[in-house]
C-alpha positions, 0 to 999 in steps of 0.5 A, a space after each residue: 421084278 416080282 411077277 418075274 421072281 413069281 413065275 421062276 418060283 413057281 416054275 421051281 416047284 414053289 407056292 408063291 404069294 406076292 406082296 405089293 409092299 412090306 405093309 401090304 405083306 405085314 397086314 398077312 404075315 400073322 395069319 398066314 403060314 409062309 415057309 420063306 420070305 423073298 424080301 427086297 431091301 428098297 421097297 415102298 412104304 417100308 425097306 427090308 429092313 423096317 419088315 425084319 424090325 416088324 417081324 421080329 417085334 411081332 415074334 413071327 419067325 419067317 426064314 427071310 432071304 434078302 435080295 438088293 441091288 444096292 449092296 454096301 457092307 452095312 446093309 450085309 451086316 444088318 440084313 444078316 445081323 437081324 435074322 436073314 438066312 440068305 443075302 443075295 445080290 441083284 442080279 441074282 443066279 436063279 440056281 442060287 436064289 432057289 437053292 437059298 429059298 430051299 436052304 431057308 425052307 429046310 432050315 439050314 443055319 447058313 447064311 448064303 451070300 452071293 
């Protein structure tokens, strides 16, 4: 999913970095200058939802889109609740994905969600 995510980005015009996992992305949010992040709910090591709380703690503002494929009125709110720009459902229309990322990049304050 994340090289395949990779190359439609950057077939949109995006730069893309990936992260094998919420640590792995972690040990590099400070220092580098994202202008989005593609966050999964389910991940190794850390969920989404664990990254949020690390952000958020570390006082890094990084618009978030969440994508899952485990969706429930719980994670929505949560997800939304904790900053998410965007919360978009797997499988995920690629216009919409990158219209989201685009928002969130833009800084439109609307929470999208398919």
């Amino acid at each position: 999913m994340r090289r395949a995510l990779q190359r439609l980005l950057r077939a949109a015009g995006f730069q893309v970095q990936v992260y094998a996992s919420g640590s792995e992305f972690m040990k590099h949010a400070s220092a580098s200058e994202q202008d989005c992040l593609v966050l999964d709910l389910h991940m190794p090591d850390m969920t989404g939802f664990d990254v949020q709380d690390a952000l958020f703690a570390s006082r890094i503002d990084i618009p978030v889109v969440v994508l899952t494929g485990h969706d429930t009125p719980g994670s929505r709110v949560r997800a939304l609740e904790n900053g998410a720009r965007s919360y978009l459902c797997k499988p995920v229309d690629e216009d919409v994905l990158i219209s989201a990322i685009a928002s969130a990049i833009g800084g439109a304050g609307a929470n999208a969600n398919q």
